[in-house]
ZANU-831812 format. One record per residue: x, y, z of N, C-alpha, C in turn; residue number from 1. Coordinates in pm, 1 decimal. Each point is the difference from the previous one (the first is absolute). Last residue first. Example, Ala and Ser with C-alpha at 12.3 -4.5 7.8 and 13.67 -1.06 7.14 Angstrom:
<pts>
    n_east   n_north      n_up   ca_east  ca_north     ca_up    c_east   c_north      c_up    i
    1285.0    -225.0     708.0      82.0     119.0       6.0     -77.0     109.0      73.0    2
      29.0    -572.0      -7.0     -89.0     119.0       0.0      90.0     120.0       0.0    1
</pts>
This chain:
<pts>
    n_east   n_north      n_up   ca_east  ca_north     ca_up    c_east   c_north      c_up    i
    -254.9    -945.5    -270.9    -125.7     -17.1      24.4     -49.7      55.8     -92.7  101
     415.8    -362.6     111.2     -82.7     146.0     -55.8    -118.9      34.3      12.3  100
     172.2    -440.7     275.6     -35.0      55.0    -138.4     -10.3     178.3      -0.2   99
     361.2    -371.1     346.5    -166.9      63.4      -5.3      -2.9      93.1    -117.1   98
     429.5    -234.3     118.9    -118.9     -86.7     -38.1    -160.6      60.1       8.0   97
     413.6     309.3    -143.0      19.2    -121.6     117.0    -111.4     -98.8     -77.7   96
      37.4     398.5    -177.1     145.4     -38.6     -47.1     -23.4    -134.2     110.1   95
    -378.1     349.8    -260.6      42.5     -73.5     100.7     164.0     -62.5     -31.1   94
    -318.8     469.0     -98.5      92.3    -123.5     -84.1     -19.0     -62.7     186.8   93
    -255.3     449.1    -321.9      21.2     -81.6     158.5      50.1    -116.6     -35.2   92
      27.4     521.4    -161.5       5.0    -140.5     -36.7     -67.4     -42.8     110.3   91
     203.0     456.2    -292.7     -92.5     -14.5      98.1     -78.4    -148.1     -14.5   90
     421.8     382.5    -119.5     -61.6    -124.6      -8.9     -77.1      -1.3      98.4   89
     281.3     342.3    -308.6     -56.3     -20.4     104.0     -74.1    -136.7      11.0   88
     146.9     300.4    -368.9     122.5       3.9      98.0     -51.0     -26.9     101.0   87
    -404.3      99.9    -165.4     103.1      31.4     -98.7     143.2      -3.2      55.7   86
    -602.1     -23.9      13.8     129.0     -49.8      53.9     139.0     -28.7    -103.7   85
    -569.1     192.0      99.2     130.0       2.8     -55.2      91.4     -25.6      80.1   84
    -552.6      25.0     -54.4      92.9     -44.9      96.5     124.9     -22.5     -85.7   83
    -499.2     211.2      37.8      70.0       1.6     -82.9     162.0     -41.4     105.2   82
    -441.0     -23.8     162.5     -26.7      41.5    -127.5     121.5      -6.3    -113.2   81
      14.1    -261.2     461.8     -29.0     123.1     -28.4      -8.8      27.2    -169.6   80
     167.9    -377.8     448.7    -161.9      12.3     -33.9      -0.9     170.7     -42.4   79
     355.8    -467.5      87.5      -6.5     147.5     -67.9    -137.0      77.1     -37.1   78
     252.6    -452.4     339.7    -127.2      40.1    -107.3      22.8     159.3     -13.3   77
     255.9    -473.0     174.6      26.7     152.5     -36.7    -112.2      15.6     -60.5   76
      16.0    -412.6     364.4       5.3      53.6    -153.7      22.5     155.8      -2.6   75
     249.3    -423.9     326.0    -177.4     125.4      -0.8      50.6       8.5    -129.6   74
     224.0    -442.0     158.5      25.5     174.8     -14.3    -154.9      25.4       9.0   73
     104.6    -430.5     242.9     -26.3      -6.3    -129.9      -2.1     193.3     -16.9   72
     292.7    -343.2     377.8    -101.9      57.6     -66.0     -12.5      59.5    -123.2   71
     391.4    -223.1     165.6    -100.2    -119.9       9.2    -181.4      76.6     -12.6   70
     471.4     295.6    -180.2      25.5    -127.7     125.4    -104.2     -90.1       3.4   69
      44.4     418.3    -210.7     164.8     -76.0     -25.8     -49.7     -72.9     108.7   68
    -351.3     311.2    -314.2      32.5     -94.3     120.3     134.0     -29.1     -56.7   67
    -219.0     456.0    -104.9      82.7     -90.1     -30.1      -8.4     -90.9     141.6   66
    -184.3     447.6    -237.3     -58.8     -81.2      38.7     100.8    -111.2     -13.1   65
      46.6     522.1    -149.1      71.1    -129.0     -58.2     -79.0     -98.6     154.2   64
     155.4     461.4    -283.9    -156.1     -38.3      76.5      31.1    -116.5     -14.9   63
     345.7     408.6    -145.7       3.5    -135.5      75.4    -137.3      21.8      89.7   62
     306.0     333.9    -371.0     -87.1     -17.7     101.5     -83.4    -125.9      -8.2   61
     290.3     264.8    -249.5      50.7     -84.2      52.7     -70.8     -33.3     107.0   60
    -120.6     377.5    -274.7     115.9      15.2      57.7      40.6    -144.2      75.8   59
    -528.0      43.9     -89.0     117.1      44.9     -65.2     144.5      -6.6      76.4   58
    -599.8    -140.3     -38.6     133.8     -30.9      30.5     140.6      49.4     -42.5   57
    -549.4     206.3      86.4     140.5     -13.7    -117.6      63.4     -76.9     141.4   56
    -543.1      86.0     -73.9     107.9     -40.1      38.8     142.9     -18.5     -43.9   55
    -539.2     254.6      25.5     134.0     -11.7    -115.6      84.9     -49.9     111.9   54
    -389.1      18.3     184.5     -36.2      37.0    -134.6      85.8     -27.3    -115.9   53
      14.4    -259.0     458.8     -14.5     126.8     -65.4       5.2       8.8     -96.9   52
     157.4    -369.6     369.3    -133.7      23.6     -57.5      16.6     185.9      10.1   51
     252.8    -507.4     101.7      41.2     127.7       3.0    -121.9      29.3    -101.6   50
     121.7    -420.3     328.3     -56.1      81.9     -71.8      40.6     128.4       4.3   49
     213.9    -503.7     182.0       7.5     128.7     -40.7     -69.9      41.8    -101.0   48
      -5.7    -462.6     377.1       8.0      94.3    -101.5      26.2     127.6     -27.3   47
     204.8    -399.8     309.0     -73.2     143.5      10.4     -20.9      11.8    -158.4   46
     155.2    -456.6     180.8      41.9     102.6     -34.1    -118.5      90.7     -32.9   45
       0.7    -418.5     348.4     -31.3      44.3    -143.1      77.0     151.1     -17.0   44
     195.9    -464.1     311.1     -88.6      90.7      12.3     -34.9      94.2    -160.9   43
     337.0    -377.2     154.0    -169.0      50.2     -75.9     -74.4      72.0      -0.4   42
     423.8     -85.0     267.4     -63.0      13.1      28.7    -125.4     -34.6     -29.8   41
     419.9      27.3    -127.1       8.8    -182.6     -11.3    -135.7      50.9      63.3   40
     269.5     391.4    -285.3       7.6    -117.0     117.3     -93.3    -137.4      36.9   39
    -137.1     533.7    -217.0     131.5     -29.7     -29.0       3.8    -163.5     109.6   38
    -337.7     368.3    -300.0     -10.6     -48.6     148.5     138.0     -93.8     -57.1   37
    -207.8     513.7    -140.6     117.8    -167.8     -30.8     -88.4     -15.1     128.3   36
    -102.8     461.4    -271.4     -34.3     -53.2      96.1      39.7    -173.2     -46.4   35
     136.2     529.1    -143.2      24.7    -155.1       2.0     -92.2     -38.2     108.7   34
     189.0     497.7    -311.4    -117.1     -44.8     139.3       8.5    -183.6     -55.2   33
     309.9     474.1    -140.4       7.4    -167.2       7.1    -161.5     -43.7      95.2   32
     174.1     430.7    -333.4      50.1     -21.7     125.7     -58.3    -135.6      11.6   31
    -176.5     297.3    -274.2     151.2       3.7     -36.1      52.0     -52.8      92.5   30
    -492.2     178.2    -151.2      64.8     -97.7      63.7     136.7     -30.6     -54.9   29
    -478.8     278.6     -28.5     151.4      18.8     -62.9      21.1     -90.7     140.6   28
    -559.8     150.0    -125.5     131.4     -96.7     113.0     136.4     -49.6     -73.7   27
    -493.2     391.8     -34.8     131.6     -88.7     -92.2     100.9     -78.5     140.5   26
    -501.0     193.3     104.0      55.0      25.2    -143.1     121.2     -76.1     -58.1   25
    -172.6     -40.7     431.6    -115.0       9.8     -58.6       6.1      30.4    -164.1   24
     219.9    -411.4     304.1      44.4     130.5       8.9    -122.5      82.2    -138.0   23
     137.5    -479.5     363.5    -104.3      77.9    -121.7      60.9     145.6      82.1   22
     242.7    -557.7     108.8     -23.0     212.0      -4.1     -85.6      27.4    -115.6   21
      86.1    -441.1     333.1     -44.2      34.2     -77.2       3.6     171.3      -9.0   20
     231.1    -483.8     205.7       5.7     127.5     -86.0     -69.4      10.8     -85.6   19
      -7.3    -378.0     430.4     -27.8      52.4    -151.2      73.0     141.3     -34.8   18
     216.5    -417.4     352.8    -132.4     128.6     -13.5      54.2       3.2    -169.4   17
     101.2    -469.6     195.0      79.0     123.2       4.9    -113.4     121.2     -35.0   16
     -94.7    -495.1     232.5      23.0      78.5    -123.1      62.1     123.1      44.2   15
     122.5    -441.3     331.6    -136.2     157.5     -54.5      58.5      15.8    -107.1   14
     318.4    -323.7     171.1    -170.5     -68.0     -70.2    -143.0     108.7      17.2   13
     532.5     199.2     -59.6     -60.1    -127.0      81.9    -135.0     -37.2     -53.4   12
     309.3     336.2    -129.2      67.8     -85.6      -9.3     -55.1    -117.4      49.6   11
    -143.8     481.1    -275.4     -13.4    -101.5     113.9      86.2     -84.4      -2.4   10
    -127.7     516.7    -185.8      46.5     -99.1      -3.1     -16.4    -103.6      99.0    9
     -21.2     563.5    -266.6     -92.0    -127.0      96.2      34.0    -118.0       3.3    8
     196.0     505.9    -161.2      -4.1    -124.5       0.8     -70.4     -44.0     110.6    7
     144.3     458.4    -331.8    -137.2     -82.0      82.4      -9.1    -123.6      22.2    6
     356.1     457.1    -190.5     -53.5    -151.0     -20.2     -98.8     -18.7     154.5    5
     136.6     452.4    -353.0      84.0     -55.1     112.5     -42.0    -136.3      37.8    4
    -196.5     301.3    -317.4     131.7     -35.9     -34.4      77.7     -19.7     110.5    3
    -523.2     106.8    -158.2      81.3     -96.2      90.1     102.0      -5.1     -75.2    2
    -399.1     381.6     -21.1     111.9     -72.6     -58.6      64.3     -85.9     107.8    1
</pts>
């Protein structure tokens, strides 16, 4: 279970690291994992995978790939048999000039 947060990020012209968690049976998530790239750098935003059998998003819980500045986000990928989300989001947005991913 993740209910505490996981951030990867950049402000400059390196990409920001990946997140990736596999878990062998169930992965509960309540807590925040992000990978941004933020500023005038470009650099690329980190993707985030999450891979298992059963994945729950719950309790307000935040996956979220986001550019705010001149690079382009990573993607969220959900890789499991059965994947629920409920009071929880899981995105990749841009707000600057670099694209979603």
């Amino acid at each position: 279970a993740i209910d505490g947060s996981i951030d990867s990020s950049t402000t400059g012209s390196g990409a920001a690291g990946d997140i990736a968690v596999t878990a062998g049976t169930r992965l509960a998530v309540s807590g925040s994992i992000v990978a941004e790239t933020a500023g005038l750098g470009g650099g690329r935003g980190g993707d985030i995978v999450l891979r298992a059998p059963d994945i729950a998003l719950h309790g307000g819980a935040s996956v979220l790939a986001e550019s705010r500045g001149r690079g382009d986000a990573g993607r969220v990928i959900l890789e499991g048999g059965r994947v629920r989300i409920a009071d929880a989001t899981a995105a990749s947005s841009a707000t600057g000039q670099g694209a979603a991913g």
